[in-house]
matplotlib code that plots the C-alpha trace (Angstrom):
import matplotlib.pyplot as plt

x = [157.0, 153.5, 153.1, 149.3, 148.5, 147.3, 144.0, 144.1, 141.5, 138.2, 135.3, 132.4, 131.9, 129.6, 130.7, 129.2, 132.1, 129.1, 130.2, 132.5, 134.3, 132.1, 134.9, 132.8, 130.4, 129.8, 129.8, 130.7, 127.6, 128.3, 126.0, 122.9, 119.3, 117.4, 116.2, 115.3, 119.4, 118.3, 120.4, 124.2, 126.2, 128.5, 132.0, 134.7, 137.8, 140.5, 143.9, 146.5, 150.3, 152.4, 156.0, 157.2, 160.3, 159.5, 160.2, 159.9, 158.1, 154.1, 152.9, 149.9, 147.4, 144.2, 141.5, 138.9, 135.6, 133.3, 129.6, 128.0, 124.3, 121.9, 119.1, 118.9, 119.5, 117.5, 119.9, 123.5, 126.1, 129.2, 132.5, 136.0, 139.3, 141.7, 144.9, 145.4, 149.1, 148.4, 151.3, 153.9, 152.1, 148.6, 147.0, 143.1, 141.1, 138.1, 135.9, 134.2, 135.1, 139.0, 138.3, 135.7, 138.4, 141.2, 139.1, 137.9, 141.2, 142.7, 144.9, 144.6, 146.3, 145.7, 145.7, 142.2, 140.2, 136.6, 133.8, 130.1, 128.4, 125.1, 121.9, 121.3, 123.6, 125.0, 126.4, 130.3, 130.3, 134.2, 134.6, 138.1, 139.3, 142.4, 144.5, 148.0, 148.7, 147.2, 148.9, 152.5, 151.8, 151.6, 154.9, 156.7, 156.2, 159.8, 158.5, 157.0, 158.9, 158.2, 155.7, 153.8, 150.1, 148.5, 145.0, 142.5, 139.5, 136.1, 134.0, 130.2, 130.3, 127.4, 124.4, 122.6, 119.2, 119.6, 119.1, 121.0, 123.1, 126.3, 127.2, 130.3, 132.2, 134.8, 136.8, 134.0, 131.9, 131.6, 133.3, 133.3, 136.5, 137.5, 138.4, 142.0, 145.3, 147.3, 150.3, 152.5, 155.9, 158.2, 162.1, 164.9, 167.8, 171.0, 174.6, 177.6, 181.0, 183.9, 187.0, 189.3, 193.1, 194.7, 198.4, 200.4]
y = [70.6, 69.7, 69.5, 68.6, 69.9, 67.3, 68.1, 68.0, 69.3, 70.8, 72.5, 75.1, 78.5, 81.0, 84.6, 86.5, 84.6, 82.8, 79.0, 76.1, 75.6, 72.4, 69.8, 66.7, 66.9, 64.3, 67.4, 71.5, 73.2, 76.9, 80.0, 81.3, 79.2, 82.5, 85.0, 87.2, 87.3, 87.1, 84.3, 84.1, 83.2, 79.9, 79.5, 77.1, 76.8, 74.1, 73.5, 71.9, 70.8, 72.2, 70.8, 74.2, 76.2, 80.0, 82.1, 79.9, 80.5, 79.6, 78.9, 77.9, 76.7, 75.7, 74.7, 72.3, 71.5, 68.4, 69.5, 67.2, 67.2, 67.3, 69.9, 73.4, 75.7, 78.7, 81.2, 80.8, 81.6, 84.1, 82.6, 84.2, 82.2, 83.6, 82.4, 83.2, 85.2, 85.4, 82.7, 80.6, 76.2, 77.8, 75.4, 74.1, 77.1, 75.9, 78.6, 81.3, 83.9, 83.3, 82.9, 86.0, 88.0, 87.2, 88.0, 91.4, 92.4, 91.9, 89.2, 87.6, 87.6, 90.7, 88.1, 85.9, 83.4, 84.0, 81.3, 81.0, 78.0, 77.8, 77.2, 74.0, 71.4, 67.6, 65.4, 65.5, 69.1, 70.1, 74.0, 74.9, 78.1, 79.9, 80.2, 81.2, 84.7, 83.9, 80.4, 82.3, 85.1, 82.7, 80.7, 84.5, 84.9, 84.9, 82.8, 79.8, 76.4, 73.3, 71.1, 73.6, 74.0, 77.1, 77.8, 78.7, 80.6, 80.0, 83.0, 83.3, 86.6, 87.0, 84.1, 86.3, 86.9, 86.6, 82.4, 80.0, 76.8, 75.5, 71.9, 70.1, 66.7, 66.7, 64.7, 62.7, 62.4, 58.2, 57.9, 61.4, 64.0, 66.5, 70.2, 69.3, 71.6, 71.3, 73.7, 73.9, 75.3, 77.1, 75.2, 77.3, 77.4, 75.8, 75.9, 74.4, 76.1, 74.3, 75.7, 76.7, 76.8, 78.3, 78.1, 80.2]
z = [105.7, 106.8, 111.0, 112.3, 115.7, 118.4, 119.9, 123.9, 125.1, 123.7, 125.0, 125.1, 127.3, 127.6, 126.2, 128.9, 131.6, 133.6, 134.8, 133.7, 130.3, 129.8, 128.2, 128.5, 126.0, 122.8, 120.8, 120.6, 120.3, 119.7, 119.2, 120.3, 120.9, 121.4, 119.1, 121.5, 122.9, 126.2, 126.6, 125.6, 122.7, 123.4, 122.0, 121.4, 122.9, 121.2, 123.0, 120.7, 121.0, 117.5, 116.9, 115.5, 116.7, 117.1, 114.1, 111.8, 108.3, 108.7, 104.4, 105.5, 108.0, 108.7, 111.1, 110.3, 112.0, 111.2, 111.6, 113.6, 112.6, 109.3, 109.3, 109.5, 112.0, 112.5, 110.6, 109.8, 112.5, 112.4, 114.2, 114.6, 115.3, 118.1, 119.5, 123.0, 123.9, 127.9, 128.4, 126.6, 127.0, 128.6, 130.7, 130.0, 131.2, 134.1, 134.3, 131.2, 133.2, 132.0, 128.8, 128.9, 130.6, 127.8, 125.0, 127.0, 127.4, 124.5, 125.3, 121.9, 118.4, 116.4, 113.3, 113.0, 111.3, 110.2, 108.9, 108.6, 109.9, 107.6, 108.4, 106.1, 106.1, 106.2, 109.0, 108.1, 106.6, 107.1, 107.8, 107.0, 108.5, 107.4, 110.2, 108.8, 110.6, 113.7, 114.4, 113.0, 115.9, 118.6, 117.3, 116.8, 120.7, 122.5, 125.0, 122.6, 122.2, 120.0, 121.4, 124.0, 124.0, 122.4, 122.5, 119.8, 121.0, 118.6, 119.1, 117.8, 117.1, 114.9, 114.5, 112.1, 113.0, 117.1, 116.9, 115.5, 116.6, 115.2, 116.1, 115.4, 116.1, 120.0, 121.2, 122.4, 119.6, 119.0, 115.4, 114.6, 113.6, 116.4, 115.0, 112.8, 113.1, 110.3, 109.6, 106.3, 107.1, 105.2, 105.5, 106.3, 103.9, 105.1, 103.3, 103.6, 103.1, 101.9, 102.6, 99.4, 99.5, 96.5, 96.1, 94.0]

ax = plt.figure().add_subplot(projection="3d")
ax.plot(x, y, z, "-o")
ax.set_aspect("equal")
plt.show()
């Protein structure tokens, strides 16, 4: 069976905690602008609704950002997809400095996604990111149900040579495709037993 999350919310934060997770922009514009580092990196942070009872068998899923302009970017950049196990339906986080904290903490799946955003590339560019083992330890949580909100955390971990913007589609972008969830599930078995009488 084949279960696409629903986007909620989406937005951009600063790794190093400082100020608002900004969920009003046209697009997600993650990474680093400075090769000297001076300044910080800027991740992603995705909050979806799944309609999948805990425990059940995840075959496959994937995350899928639309890059959202042509041209190059000064090198490629490094991203890793978390889910976030701080609480059963999170809420939207406001401020970095939650979303920081999580990640310093270790509040997070074990399991990840990785992808490389390059440095040359075309409006419309899909990035698929396999997220099976992270999205099947959030649902294997005892306090998950069907329908709550997880949260996916897209962290630029390495923009290659110190500078280097990724850009891709929100919720806001006019006409464009905001980051996709979609989750193939495994059915469970069921049987039926029909009684047998035998007379002798």
């Amino acid at each position: 069976d084949e279960v696409d999350g629903t986007l909620t919310d989406d937005g951009v934060w600063r790794n190093d905690g400082f100020g608002a997770v900004d969920d009003a922009t046209t697009s997600l514009i993650a990474g680093s602008a400075d090769s000297s580092n001076d300044l910080p990196y800027t991740s992603l942070a995705l909050r979806y609704t799944l309609a999948v009872d805990e425990d059940t068998v995840i075959d496959n899923a994937q995350l899928t950002l639309t890059r959202n302009v042509s041209g190059g970017s000064a090198a490629d950049c490094g991203f890793i997809v978390y889910g976030v196990t701080v609480t059963n339906d999170i809420p939207w986080p406001t401020t970095a400095s939650e979303l920081q904290t999580i990640i310093s903490t270790g509040q997070v799946t074990s399991a990840f996604g990785e992808f490389v955003y390059p440095s040359i590339g075309l409006v419309g560019d899909e990035y698929v990111v396999n997220v099976t083992g992270v999205i099947q330890e959030l649902i294997n949580q005892t306090v998950w149900e069907s329908g709550e909100h997880l949260l996916l955390l897209v962290y630029a971990n390495n923009p290659s040579s110190g500078s280097g913007l990724a850009t891709f589609d929100s919720l806001e972008t006019v006409g464009g495709s905001p980051a996709t969830l979609s989750v193939v599930t495994i059915p469970t078995e069921s049987y039926t037993y029909f009684p047998v009488n035998i007379e002798f």
